[in-house]
MARKE-660463 format. One record per residue (C-alpha): residue in one letter; x, y, z. Coordinates in steps of 0.25 Angstrom, whole numbers, plus 2048, in hexadecimal, padded with zeros to 3 digits. Example, Ala and Ser with C-alpha at 12.3 -4.5 7.8 and 13.67 -1.06 7.14 Angstrom:
% MARKE-660463
A8317EE81F S8377FC81D 
END
This chain:
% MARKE-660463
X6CAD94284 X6C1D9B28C X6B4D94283 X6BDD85289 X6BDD8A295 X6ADD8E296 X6AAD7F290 X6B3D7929E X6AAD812A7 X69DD7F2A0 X694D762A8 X696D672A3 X68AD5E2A1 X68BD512A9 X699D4D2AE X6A3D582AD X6ADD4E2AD X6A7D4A2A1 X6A6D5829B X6AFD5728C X6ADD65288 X6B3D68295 X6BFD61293 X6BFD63284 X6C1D72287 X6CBD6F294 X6D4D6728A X6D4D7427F X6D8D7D28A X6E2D75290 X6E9D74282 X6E5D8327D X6E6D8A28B X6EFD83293 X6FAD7828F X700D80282 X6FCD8D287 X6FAD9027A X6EDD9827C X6F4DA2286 X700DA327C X6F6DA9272 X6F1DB427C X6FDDBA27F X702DBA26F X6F5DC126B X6F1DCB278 X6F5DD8279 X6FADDF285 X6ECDE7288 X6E4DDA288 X6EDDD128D X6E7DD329D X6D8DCE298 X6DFDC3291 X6E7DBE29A X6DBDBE2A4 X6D3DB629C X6DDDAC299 X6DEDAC2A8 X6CFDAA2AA X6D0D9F2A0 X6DBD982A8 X6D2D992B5 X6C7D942B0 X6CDD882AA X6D4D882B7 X6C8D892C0 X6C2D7D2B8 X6CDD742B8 X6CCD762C8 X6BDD722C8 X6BFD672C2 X6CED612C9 X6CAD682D5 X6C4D5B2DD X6CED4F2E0 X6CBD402DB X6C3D372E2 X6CCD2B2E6 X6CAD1D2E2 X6C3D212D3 X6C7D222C4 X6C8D302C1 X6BDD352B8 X6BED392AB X6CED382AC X6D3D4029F X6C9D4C2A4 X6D1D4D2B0 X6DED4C2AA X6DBD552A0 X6D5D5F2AB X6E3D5E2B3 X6EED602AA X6E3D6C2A5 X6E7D702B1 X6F6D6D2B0 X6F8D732A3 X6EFD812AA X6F9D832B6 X705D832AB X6FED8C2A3 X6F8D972AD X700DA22B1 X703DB02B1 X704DAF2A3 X6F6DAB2A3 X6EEDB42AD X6F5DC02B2 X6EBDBF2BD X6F5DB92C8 X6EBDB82D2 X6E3DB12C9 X6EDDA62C6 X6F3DA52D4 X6E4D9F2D9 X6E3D972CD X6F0D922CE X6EED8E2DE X6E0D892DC X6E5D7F2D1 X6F1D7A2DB X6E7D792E4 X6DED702DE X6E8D672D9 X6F1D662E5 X6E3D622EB X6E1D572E1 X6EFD522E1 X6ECD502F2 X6DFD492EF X6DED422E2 X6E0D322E3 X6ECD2E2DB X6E7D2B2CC X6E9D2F2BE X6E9D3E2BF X6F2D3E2CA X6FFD432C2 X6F9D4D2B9 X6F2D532C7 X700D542CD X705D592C1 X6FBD642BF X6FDD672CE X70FD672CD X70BD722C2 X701D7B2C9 X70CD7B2D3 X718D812C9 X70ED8B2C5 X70BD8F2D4 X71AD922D5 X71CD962C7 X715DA22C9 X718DA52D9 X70CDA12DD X711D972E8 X720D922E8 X726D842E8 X726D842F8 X716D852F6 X716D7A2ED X71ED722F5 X713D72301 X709D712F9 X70CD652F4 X70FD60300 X701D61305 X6FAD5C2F8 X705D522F2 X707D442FA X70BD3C2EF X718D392EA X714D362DB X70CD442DC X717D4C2E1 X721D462D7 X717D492CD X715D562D0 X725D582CF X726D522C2 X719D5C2BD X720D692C2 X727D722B9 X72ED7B2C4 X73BD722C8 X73CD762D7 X72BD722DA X730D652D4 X73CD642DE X734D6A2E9 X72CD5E2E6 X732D532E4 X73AD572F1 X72CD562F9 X728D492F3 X735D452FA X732D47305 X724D42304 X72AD37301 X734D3530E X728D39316 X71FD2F311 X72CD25313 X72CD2A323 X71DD26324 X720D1931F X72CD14324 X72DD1D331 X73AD2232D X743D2B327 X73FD3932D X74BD3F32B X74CD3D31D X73DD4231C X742D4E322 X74ED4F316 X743D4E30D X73CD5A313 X749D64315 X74CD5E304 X73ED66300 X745D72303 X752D6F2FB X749D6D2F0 X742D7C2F1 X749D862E9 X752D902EE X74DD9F2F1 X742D9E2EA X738DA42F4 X736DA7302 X72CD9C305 X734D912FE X741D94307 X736D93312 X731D8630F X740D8130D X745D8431C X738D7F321 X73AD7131A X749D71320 X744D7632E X738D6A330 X743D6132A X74DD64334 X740D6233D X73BD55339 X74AD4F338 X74ED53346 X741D4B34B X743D4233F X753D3D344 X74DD3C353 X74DD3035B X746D35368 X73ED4336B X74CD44373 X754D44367 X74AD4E35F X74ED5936B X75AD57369 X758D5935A X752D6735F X75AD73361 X74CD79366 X740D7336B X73DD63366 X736D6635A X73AD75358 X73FD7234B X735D6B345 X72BD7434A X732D7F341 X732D76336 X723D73336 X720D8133B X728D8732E X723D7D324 X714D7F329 X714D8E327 X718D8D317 X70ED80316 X703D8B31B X707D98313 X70AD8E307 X6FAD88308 X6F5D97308 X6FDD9D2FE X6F7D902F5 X6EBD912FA X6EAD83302 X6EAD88311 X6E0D81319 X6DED90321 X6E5D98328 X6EAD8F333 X6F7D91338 X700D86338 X700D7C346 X70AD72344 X716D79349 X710D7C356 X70AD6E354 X71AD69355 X71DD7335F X714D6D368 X719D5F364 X727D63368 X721D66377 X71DD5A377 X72BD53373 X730D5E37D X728D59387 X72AD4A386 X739D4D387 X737D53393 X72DD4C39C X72BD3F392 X71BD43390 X716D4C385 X70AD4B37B X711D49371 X707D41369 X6FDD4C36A X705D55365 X70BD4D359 X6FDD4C356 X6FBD5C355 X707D5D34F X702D53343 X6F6D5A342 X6FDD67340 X708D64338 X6FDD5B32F X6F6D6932C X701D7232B X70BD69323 X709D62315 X70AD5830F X719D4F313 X71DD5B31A X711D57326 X713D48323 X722D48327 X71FD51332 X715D49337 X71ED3D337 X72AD4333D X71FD46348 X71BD3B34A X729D3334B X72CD3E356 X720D3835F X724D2B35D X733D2D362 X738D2C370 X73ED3537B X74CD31378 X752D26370 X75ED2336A X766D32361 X766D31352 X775D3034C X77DD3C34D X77AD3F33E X76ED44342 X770D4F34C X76AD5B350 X775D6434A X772D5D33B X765D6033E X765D6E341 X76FD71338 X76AD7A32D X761D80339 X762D90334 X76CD9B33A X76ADAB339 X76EDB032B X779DB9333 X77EDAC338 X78CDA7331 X78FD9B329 X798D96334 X78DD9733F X798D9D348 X794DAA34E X79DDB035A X7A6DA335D X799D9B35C X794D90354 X784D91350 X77ED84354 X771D85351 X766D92351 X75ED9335C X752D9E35B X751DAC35B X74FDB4367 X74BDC3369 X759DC9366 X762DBD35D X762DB0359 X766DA4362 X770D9A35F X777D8D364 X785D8F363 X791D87366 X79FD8E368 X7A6D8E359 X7B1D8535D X7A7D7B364 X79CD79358 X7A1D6C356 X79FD66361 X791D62365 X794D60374 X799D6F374 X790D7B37D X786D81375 X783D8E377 X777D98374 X77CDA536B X772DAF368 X774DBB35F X76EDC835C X763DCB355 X75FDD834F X750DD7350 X743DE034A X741DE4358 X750DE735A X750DF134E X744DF8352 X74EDFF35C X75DDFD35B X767DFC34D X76BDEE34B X779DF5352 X773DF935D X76CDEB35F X779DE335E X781DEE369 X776DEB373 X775DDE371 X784DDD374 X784DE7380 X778DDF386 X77FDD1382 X78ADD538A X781DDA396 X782DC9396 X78FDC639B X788DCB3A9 X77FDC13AB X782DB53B6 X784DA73B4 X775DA23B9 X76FD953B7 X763D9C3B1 X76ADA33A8 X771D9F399 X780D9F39D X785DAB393 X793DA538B X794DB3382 X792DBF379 X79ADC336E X795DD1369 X7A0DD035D X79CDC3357 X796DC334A X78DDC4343 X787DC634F X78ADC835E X787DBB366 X782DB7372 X785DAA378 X77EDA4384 X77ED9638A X775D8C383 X76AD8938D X763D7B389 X755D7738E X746D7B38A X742D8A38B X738D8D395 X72FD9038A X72ED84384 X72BD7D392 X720D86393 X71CD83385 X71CD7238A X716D78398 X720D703A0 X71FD7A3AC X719D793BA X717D853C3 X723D823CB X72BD7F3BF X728D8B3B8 X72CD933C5 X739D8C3C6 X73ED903B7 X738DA03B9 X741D9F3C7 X74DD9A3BF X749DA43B3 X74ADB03BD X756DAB3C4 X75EDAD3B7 X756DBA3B5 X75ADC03C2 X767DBB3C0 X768DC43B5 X763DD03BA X76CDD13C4 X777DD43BB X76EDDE3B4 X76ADD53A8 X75DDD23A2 X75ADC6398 X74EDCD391 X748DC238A X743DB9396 X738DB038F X735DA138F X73FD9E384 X74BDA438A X749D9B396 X750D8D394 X74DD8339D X759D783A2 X758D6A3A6 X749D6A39F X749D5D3A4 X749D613B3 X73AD643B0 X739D543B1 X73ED553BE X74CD503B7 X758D583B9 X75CD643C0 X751D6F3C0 X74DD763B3 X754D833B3 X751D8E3AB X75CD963A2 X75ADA339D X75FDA638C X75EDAE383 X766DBC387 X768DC137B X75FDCD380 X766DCD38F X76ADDA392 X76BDE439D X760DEE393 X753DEB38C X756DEE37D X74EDEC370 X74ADDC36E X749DDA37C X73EDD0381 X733DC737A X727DCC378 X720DC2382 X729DC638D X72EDD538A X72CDDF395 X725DEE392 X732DF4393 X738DEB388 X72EDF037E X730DFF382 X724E0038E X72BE0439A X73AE0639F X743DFE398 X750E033A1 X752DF43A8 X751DE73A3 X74FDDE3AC X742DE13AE X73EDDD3A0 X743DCF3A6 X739DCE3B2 X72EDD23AB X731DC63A0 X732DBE3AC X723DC13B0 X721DBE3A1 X728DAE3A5 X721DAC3B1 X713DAD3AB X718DA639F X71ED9A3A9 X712D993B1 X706D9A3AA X70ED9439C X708DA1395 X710DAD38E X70ADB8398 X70BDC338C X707DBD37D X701DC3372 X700DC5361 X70EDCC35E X718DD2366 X711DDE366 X705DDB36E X70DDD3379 X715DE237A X709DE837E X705DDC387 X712DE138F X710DF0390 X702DEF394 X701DEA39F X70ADEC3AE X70DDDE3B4 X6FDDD93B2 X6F9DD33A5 X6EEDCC3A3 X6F5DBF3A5 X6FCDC33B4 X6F0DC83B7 X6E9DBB3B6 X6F4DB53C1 X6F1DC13CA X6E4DBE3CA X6E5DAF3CE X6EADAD3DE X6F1DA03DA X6FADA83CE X6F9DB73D7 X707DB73D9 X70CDB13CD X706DBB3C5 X70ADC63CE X71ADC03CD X717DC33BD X710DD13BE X71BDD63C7 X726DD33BC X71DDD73B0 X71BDE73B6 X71BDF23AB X726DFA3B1 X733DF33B2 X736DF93C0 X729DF33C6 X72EDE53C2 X734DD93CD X742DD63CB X743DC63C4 X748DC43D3 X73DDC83DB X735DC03CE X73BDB43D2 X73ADB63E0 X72ADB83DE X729DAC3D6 X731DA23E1 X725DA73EA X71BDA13DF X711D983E5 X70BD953D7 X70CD883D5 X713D813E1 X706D783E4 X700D783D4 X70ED773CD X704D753BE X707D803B4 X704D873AF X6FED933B8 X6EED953B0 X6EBDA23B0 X6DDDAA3AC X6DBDAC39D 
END
């Protein structure tokens, strides 16, 4: 065998597609070597267990030799629109190749290093003839060949089927192909994963021609994962909520008439959902191209953000009825072209481009069609039960995760079948890393009770979430249920930069009001940041309306004492991070505060940094003067702005204003009252 194999690597004279010895020796160590296995049967009869390591090496040499050949040869893709040249020499060099995959192994070089590189290098080479070659004679024992380096990949745990399934997707665009490659593979659930893809290549390829049938496009996609198998690996289980996530996406947009109808589709922001979808599905696509070998670099992937930023947009033209919605459906394209393969971009791609094309409102979709059905299988807590009824309420939908719990939309038990019934928002504990550095899981729980109950103080205000009620029995877990405040948070309209001076004024002023409000009952809310500031009648910022007023959320830290979890890392105060005297809270509230109004001003997060860690340290060195306040100082026109926020952002709690004298200093603001443009520059 290894003479054969010195007369396929000897120097042939004139054509080496015309070289006979060469192929005479191929077609001897296909049928000795390869397709009986008869020669590698022999060795391990006659070895004995002292020499069985140097045989088993040069067997394996043997095997990458052959392999390394075969590669040289097949390596290059056909030129389209030509016979292909000395055809039986090809087809006897690929089912060569066919008939290796089968018979390497384990069982052949114990070298598994060895084998892992040979094994990707021969799925790469042929995946990259399957994308390139013109269609012709060879075409199905290529696919073939490459349907069996693929069961071998996952035979021996080299990759797993959700690897082959992207894989595929970014080399494979033909039908014929893909059903090939089913037929040729011997591991049943690659051949299900398959054929369930070429399905929905097929209803995308059906949407690009007839401009129709999104939503069973989007079936398709969520029928791929029905087709993986069950606990098989981590990634797998991945890749299958991943597919059902970009589904749910692609159908809400999919079922939409109007970019009216795709918000109401929503329980977030427009595109939230489909932003998860694509952001998920992305992540696997680049950890799957690396661990094959395939990754273009080290890139990370875009396209989320790329819809995020498309979701603005659709924001936006809600709003005011102008947006850039073509320049960002042509960044989003672009990123969701690199980061997702094969149908998996194209349908994407499509579904985009119908959003662009719809209208601000139009007439609804049939009922069969609604939000609910959409969001249905949208996942809940493990703790949660079956029933979805937790303390006399009924678990619409989730909502996020905040600093201390989880947040739901709930609707009173006896009322969950009534969709005109109030919704309400019901957050529950959560007994966080940071929470346990400190307390028992007991001890969490008692004080979030004793705090929860420090509640049932605070005053109806119209800047503040009415509080419905608190159930510390309820199980699993105690409950905390507040009034459902509806409207974009204050972050996300910093995010679409739909402020002006005087505006942003006007929301701190209502901000502080509540806050104030508050303190004169002796509470703090300890988690004041952009995303716990809703903002009512949006549309008011049109000049429609009533004004816009802003609502404060979130109390599930409210409490009358700074305890363990308090804060977010952006906006925490020293003393929350153990700097300084931690006997009030409320100060912990004014110098968030200071943290908002340079964030609503100048549209920047005044403390930012890699990790929570550095952006701790950001807060205990400095005493009312970073860098960033010190620029404002330094200005005549932002003088007083930045010494409003350096008098709320004082190291030592006592030296601190009161949020009322805050809000007294930011009435006299002249910032703005001539140049209302936003936001304020400031030095870098």
């Amino acid at each position: 065998a290894a003479r054969k194999a010195d007369l396929l690597e000897r120097p042939a004279h004139g054509d080496p597609d015309t070289n006979v010895p060469a192929f005479l020796a191929l077609r001897e160590l296909a049928s000795a070597l390869c397709e009986p296995s008869s020669l590698n049967d022999l060795r391990l009869i006659g070895e004995d267990d002292e020499g069985q390591g140097a045989h088993d090496e040069r067997l394996g040499d043997l095997f990458q030799r052959i392999t390394n050949w075969l590669v040289i040869r097949e390596g290059d893709p056909l030129e389209r629109g030509s016979q292909v040249p000395q055809f039986t020499t090809r087809l006897r060099q690929l089912r060569t190749m066919l008939h290796l995959v089968d018979a390497d192994g384990p069982h052949v070089d114990p070298r598994k290093d060895v084998v892992r590189q040979r094994r990707l290098l021969t799925q790469r080479v042929l995946l990259n003839r399957v994308r390139l070659d013109p269609k012709g004679s060879l075409r199905r024992t290529l696919c073939a060949a490459t349907a069996r380096t693929c069961d071998a990949l996952v035979r021996e745990e080299i990759a797993d089927i959700s690897d082959i399934v992207i894989a595929a997707a970014g080399n494979v665009s033909h039908l014929d192909d893909l059903k090939t490659m089913a037929e040729a593979s011997m591991v049943p659930e690659i051949e299900c994963a398959l054929r369930a893809y070429g399905k929905l290549l097929q209803a995308t390829r059906t949407v690009q021609r007839d401009g129709h049938g999104l939503v069973a496009a989007a079936d398709a996609l969520k029928a791929i994962g029905n087709e993986l198998p069950v606990a098989r690996s981590a990634r797998i289980e991945a890749l299958r909520q991943a597919l059902s996530l970009l589904a749910r996406g692609l159908r809400s947009v999919g079922a939409s008439n109007s970019l009216g109808e795709i918000a109401e589709r929503s329980s977030g922001t427009p595109l939230a959902m489909l932003e998860r979808g694509v952001a998920s599905l992305a992540q696997l696509v680049s950890g799957s191209r690396r661990r094959l070998g395939s990754s273009p670099g080290d890139e990370s992937p875009t396209s989320a953000a790329a819809i995020w930023a498309m979701g603005l947009e659709v924001e936006r033209a809600l709003r005011t009825s102008v947006s850039e919605i073509d320049q960002a459906f042509a960044s989003a394209v672009s990123a969701v072209d690199r980061d997702l393969p094969g149908a998996f971009g194209e349908l994407t791609r499509t579904l985009l481009k119908h959003l662009c094309s719809l209208p601000l409102d139009g007439p609804r979709r049939a009922p069969s069609i609604a939000p609910m059905e959409i969001e249905v299988d949208a996942p809940l807590p493990a703790w949660a039960p079956p029933s979805r009824i937790v303390g006399g309420f009924y678990l619409v939908r989730t909502v996020g995760t905040g600093a201390v719990g989880s947040v739901f939309v709930a609707r009173r038990v006896e009322e969950r079948q009534d969709p005109s019934a109030p919704l309400f928002a019901l957050k529950v504990p959560d007994y966080s890393a940071a929470a346990a550095r400190t307390l028992s899981e007991d001890e969490f729980l008692r004080l979030f009770r004793e705090e929860a109950g420090a509640l049932l103080a605070l005053p109806e205000h119209p800047n503040i979430a009415r509080f419905v009620t608190f159930d510390a029995g309820a199980g699993p877990k105690p409950i905390l249920v507040m009034e459902l405040v509806e409207g974009p948070s204050l972050e996300r309209m910093l995010e679409m930069g739909d402020l002006s001076l005087g505006r942003a004024r006007e929301l701190l002023l209502g901000v502080g009001a509540g806050l104030d409000a508050m303190h004169q009952v002796g509470v703090a809310h300890l988690d004041v940041k952009p995303s716990n500031i809703i903002v009512c009648n949006a549309n008011a910022i049109t000049g429609v309306g009533q004004p816009p007023k802003p609502v404060l959320v979130d109390f599930g830290l409210a409490g009358r004492h700074l305890r363990p979890g308090c804060g977010t890392a952006n906006y925490g105060s020293p003393e929350i991070w153990g700097a300084g005297e931690a006997s009030n809270a409320i100060p912990a509230d004014v110098y968030a505060f200071g943290c908002l109004i340079f964030e609503a001003y100048t549209g920047k997060t005044l403390f930012d940094g890699n990790g929570e860690a550095a952006m701790i340290t950001q807060h205990t060195t400095h005493d009312g003067d970073p860098k960033a306040v010190r620029a404002l100082l330094g200005r005549p026109e932002t003088q007083d702005l930045g010494a409003l926020i350096a008098q709320c952002l004082r190291r030592n709690p006592r030296d601190r204003i009161t949020i009322r004298q805050a809000c007294q200093l930011l009435g006299n603001l002249t910032l703005g009252v001539e140049n209302q443009h936003w936001p304020v520059r400031i030095a870098s």
